[in-house]
N, C-alpha and C positions, 0 to 999 in steps of 0.2 A: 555715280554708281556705274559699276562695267555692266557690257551688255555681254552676252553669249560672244558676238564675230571678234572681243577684245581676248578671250579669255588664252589663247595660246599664245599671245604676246606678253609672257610672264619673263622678259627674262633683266629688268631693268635692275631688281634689287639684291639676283644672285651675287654671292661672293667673288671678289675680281681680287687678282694678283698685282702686284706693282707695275707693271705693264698693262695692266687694266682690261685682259681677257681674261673671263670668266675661270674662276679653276675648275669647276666641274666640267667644262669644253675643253680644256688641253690636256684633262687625263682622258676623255670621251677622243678625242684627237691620236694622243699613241696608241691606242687601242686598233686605229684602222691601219690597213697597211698599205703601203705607195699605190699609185694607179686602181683604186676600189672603183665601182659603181658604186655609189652611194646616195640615198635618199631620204634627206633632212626632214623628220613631220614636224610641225610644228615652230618653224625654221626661225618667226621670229624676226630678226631683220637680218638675218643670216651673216651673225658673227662666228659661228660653225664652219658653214661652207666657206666662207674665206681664209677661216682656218687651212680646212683641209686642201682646197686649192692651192692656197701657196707654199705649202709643208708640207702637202701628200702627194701631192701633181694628180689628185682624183677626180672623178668624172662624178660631179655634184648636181643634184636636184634637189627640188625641197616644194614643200607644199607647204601654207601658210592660212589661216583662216581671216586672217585680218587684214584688209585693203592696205592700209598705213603701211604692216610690215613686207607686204606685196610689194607695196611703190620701194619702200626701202630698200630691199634685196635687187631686186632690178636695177634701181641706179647704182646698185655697185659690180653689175653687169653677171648677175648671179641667175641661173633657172629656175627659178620659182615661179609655182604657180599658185591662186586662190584655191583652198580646198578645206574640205573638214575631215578632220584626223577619222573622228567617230564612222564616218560614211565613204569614204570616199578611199580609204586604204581599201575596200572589196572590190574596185575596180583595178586594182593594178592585177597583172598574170601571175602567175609562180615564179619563184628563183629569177627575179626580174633584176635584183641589186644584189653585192656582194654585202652591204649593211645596210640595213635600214635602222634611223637612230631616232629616239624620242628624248628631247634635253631638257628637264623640267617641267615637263606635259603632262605626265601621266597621270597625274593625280586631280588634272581639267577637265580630263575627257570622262564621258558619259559613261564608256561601257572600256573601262580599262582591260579587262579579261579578251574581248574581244580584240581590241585593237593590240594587245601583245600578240596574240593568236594571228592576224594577221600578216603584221612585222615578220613574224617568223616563217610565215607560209610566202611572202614575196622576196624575202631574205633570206641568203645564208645565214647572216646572224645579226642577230639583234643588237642595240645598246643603248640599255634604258639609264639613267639618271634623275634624280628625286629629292625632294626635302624628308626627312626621317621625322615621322610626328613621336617618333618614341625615344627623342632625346632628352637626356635629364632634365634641362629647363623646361621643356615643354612639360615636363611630368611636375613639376614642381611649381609652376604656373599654374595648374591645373588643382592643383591640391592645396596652396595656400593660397590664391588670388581667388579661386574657384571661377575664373574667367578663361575663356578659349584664348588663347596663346598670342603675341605677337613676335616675330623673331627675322633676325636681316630675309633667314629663306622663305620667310612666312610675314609679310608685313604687312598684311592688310587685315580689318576689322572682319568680324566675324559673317556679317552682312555685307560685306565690300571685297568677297574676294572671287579671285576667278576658279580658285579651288572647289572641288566637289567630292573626292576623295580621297580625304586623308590616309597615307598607310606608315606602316613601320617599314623598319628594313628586314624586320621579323616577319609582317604578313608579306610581301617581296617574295619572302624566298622562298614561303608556304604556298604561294601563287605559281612560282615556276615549278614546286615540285610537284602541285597537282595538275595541273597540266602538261608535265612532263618534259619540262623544259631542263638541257643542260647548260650548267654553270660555268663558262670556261675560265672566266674572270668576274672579281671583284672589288669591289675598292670604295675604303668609307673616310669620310672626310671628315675632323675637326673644326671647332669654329676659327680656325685661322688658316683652311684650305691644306692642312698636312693632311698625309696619309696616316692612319691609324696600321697598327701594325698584322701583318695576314694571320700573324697565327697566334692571334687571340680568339677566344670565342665568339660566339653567334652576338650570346648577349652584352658582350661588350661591345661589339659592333652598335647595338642595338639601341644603347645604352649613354654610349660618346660620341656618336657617328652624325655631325648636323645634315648629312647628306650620302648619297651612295651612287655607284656606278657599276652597272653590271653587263659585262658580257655574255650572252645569252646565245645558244644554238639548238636547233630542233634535236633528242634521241633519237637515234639509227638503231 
């Protein structure tokens, strides 16, 4: 069974391209621009920051909860330090990074509201990425299984996961606009890592979308 210190090291069963990095990281990736200050939560074994490193020439950090993925990011000569996303993003300053990015976390952590809220107070801008629990199979699992879901971005039993809240890409967006967050970018993914197309609706987003990516900046 996972403990709590495993739970941000969620990124073994995300969808990977024929080159075998992650497709939600290499649209999270063009999304940043050359030379960022950037700070990876949740970082994982920080196949992110070597992204960006070698593709953005950016000045990466990253915080990790899990010792394992700690040792991991280090020996590939990565800033990473031990930390929890939940607690420990309050101690950074203001406008500390040009990004601050969450890859599959958000839906681990205890008090998601808060730690978006954070990101965006230590960051110019945000970039969140997520499994969509209101994909059609999930919805369809749900109503003729009548069983909680299993799915590549979601593959663990319902007592075995490191998950704690599940969202749509519809409560997403409901989340940034109560709290006031701007959207500068989006991007929803099919179960074969395409991009779904931008100017379709919310709820086909909603609807097709195994996954999402969103650029996110505080209102002025």
């Amino acid at each position: 069974m996972h403990t709590r210190p495993q739970r941000e090291l969620a990124t073994a069963h995300a969808a990977r391209n024929g080159a075998g990095a992650r497709v939600d990281l290499l649209v999270v990736a063009q999304m940043v621009k050359p030379g960022a200050k950037v700070l990876d939560v949740g970082c994982g074994d920080g196949e992110l920051l070597k992204i960006l490193t070698e593709t953005k020439n950016v000045d990466g950090r990253g915080i990790e909860i899990s010792r394992e993925g700690v040792n991991l990011c280090v020996a590939k000569g990565l800033a990473v330090i031990q930390g929890d996303a939940d607690t420990d993003l309050a101690d950074y300053p203001d406008n500390a990074f040009d990004y601050v990015i969450l890859s599959q976390t958000l839906q681990a952590t205890w008090r998601p509201r808060v730690v978006l809220e954070h990101m965006l107070r230590i960051g110019e801008r945000a970039i969140v990425s997520f499994p969509n629990f209101g994909h059609w199979k999930i919805r369809l699992k749900l109503l003729f299984q009548g069983r909680m879901p299993r799915t590549p971005h979601l593959p663990d039993t319902w007592y075995d996961t490191q998950n704690i809240h599940f969202c749509t890409i519809r409560d997403f967006r409901d989340l940034c606009n109560e709290i006031g967050v701007k959207m500068e970018a989006a991007v929803a993914l099919n179960a074969w890592g395409g991009k779904l197309r931008i100017n379709v609706p919310w709820w086909f987003w909603n609807l097709f979308g195994e996954q999402a990516v969103f650029l996110l900046t505080r209102k002025k």
